[in-house]
N, C-alpha and C positions, 0 to 999 in steps of 0.2 A: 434540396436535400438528397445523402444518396446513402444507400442503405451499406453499411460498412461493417463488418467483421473486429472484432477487437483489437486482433493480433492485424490488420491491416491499419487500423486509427494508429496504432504505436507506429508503424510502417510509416506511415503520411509524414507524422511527427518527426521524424527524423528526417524523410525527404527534403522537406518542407525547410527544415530547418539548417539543412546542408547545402542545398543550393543559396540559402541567405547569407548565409555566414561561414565563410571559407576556412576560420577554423574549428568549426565544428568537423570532429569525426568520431568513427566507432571502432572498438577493438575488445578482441576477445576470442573465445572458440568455437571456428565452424562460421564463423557472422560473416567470410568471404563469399568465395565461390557456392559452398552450400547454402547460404542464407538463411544460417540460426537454427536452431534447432525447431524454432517453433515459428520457422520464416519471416521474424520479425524483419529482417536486416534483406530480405530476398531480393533483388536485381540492384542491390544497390552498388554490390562490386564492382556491377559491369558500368555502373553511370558517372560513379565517382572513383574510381579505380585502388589500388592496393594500398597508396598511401592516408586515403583517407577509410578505408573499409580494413581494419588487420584482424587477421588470422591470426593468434597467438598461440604458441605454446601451451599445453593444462598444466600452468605455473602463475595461479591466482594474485601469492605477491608479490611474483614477478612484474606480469602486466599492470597491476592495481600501483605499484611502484612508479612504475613507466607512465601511467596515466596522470600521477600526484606531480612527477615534475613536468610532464605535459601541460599541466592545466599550470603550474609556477610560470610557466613560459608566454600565458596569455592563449595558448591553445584549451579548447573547448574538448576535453574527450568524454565520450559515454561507455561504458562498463557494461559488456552483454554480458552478466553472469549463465553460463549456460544451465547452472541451476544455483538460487540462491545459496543453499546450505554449502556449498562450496567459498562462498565467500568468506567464510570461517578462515580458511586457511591466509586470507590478507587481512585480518584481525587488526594488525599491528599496523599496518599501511594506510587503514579508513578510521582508523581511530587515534592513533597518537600521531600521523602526517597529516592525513588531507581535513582530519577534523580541528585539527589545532595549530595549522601552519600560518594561517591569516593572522592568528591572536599573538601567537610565539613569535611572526616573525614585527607584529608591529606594525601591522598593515601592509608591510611593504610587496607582500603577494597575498593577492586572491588565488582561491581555488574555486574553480568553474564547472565542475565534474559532476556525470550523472551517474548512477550504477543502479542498473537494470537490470531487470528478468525473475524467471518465475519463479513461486514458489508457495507454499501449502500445501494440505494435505489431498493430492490427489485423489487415481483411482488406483490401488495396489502398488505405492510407488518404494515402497519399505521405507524405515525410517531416517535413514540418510538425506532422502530424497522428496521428505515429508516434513522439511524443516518451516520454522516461523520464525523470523530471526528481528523483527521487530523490537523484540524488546530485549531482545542480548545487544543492539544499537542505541535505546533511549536513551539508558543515559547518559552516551557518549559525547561531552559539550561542543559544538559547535557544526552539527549535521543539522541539515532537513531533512525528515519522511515522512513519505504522503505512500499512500496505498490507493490505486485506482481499481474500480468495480463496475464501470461500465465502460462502450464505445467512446461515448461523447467524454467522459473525465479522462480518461487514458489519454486521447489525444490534447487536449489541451492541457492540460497537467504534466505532461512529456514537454511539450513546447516551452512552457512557461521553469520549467527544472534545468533546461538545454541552456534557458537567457540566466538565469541565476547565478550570480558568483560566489555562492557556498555550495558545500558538496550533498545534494540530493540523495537519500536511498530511496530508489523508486518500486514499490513492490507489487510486482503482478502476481494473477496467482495463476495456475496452471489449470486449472478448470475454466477460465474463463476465457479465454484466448478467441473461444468459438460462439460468443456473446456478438447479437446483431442489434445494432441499431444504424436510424438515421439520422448522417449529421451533416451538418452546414457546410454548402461548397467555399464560404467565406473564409476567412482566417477569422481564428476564436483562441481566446487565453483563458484557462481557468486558475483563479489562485490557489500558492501551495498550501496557503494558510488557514484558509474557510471549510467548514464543515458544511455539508449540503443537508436539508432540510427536505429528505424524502416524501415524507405525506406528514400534512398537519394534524394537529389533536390535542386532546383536552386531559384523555386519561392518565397517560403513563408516556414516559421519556422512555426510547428505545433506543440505546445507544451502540452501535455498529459499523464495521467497514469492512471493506474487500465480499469475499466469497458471504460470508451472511449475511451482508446486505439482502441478498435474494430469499437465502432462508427466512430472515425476516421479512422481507416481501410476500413469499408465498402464502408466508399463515394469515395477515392481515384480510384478505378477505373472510377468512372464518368466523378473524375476532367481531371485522362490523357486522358479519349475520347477527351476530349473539350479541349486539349492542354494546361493543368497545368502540374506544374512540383512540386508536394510540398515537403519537408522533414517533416515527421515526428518522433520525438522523446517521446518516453516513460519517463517520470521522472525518473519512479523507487524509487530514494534516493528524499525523500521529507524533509530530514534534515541529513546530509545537503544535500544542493543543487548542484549538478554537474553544475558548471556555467561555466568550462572551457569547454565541451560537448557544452553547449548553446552559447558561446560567439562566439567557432569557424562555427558553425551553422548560426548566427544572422550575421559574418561580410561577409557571403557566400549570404544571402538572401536580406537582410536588412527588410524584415517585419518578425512579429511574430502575430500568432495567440495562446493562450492558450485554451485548451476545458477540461474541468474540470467537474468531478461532483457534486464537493464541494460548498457549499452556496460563493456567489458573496461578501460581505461583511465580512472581514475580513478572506478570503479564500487563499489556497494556491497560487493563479490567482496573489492575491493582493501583497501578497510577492514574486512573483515571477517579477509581472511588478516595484518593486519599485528597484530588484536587479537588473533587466536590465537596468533600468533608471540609478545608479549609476554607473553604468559600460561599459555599450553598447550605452548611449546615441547619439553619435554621427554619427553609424551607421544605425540606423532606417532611414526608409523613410518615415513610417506612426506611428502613436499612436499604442502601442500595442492592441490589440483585444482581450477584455477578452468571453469566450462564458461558462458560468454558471448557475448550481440552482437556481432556485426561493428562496428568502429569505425569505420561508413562512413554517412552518412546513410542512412536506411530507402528501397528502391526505391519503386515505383509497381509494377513487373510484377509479378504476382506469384509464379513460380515462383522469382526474385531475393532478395524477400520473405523468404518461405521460407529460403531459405539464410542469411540474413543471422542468423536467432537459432535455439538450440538445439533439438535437436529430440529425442521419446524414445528413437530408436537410439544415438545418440551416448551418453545417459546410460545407457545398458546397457554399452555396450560401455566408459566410464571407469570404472563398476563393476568390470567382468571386471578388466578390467589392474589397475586398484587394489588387488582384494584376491589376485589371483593374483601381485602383487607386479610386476608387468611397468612402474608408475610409481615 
């Protein structure tokens, strides 16, 4: 085991994966000679040189363009968004080409393609730059997205989206990059599709991914002082959804609380409680608990900031009321 930084397990991921496989490559802005902005991509210029590390243009559907017939062509490219909310501007490129070219054209091409990098609500980063694009992607037919939250998922969740032949949105978030654990010198895959099973329990379904997975981590020791029992689960796969993970969860607890970073209005929250609704309804006890963003652009101040998305009091205190029946 060797103790690994976040933003180096993505690092490995792609090492790892480029020396395997010759048409694996990366492109995008800064990911050459600077190596990424948040050094995902760092010495990898010098090892596999310009044709397989590019430098592009800040011309989103330009390269996202260049990537989609990339990947037609049997090449493997990955998408270093230098910050997600940018990817806005290839709108058109990951959603009517590389998410519907496989179906449109009749199988006769796969698209192989990953598109990464950061993105949530940092520290002061204004709202441009405070994007969650998650669910401006669900329900675009024929993408996979997964959200990584730790060392050990990042990299093996990178690996396993790199061998995939549909097009991946891989979502970091930018506060985590400097997340340490230790992981296996072996080679490891984790699927894009399972939902992880944080801590067990009896009382209450905690449903979460990315950056509040932690937030909900942090408050769980208060809750077992004061005699909660809660399960938390990580999403991970935000398309699809591991809903067999959550059903056997939900008919173990019968409440569900979701904690999200993502805006409350048409957020991953919202399709998550309408899939439980069609399927789980009968074993709820209470209304599902949505706990989400502000549906306000992201401040600049940062005490503002702050307010605008959940925080670990709050998810203690929707515990309490949950299972003492007060929701």
């Amino acid at each position: 085991m060797a103790e690994t930084l976040l933003f180096n397990a993505l690092r490995e991921a792609l090492d790892e994966e480029m020396a395997r496989d010759s048409a694996v490559f990366v492109l995008g802005e800064d990911v050459g000679q600077y190596g990424g902005s948040y050094k995902v991509t760092k010495d990898l210029y010098n090892k596999y040189g310009e044709l397989r590390v590019l430098d592009t243009p800040i011309a989103e559907n330009s390269f996202t363009g260049m990537a989609v017939g990339a990947a037609m062509t049997g090449l493997r490219p990955i998408i270093e968004g230098m910050n997600m909310g940018f990817l806005l501007l290839a709108f058109n490129q990951i959603s009517n080409n590389a998410g519907m070219l496989r179906y449109t054209s009749g199988g006769n091409f796969k698209m192989p393609m990953v598109i990464r990098g950061p993105g949530g609500v940092g520290r002061q980063l204004g709202a441009e730059h405070s994007q969650r694009l998650e669910a401006y992607f669900q329900a675009v037919p024929g993408l996979k997205i997964v959200a990584c939250s730790t060392p050990y998922n990042a990299k093996g969740l990178l690996k396993s989206a790199i061998r995939d032949d549909n097009p991946v949105l891989f979502f970091e978030h930018v506060l985590l990059y400097n997340l340490k654990e230790d992981l296996p010198e072996t080679e490891y895959l984790v699927p894009l599709d399972k939902a992880e099973i944080v801590r067990s329990g009896k009382d209450v379904t905690i449903l979460t991914y990315s950056r509040m997975r932690h937030h909900v981590m942090q408050g769980v020791p208060a809750l077992v002082k004061e005699g909660y029992d809660p399960e938390v689960i990580d999403l991970i796969s935000l398309k699809p959804l591991d809903m067999e993970t959550i059903g056997e969860s939900i008919r173990k607890t019968h409440k569900v609380i979701i904690v999200e970073e993502c805006m409350k209005t048409g957020g991953i929250g919202a399709e998550l409680i309408a899939s439980i609704s069609d399927r789980y309804f009968d074993e709820l006890d209470a209304p599902v608990l949505r706990l989400s963003s502000q549906d306000i652009p992201t401040p600049y101040n940062g005490n503002l900031e702050k307010l605008t998305i959940v925080q670990t009091p709050q998810i203690i205190e929707a515990v309490q009321k949950m299972v003492n029946g007060g929701i």
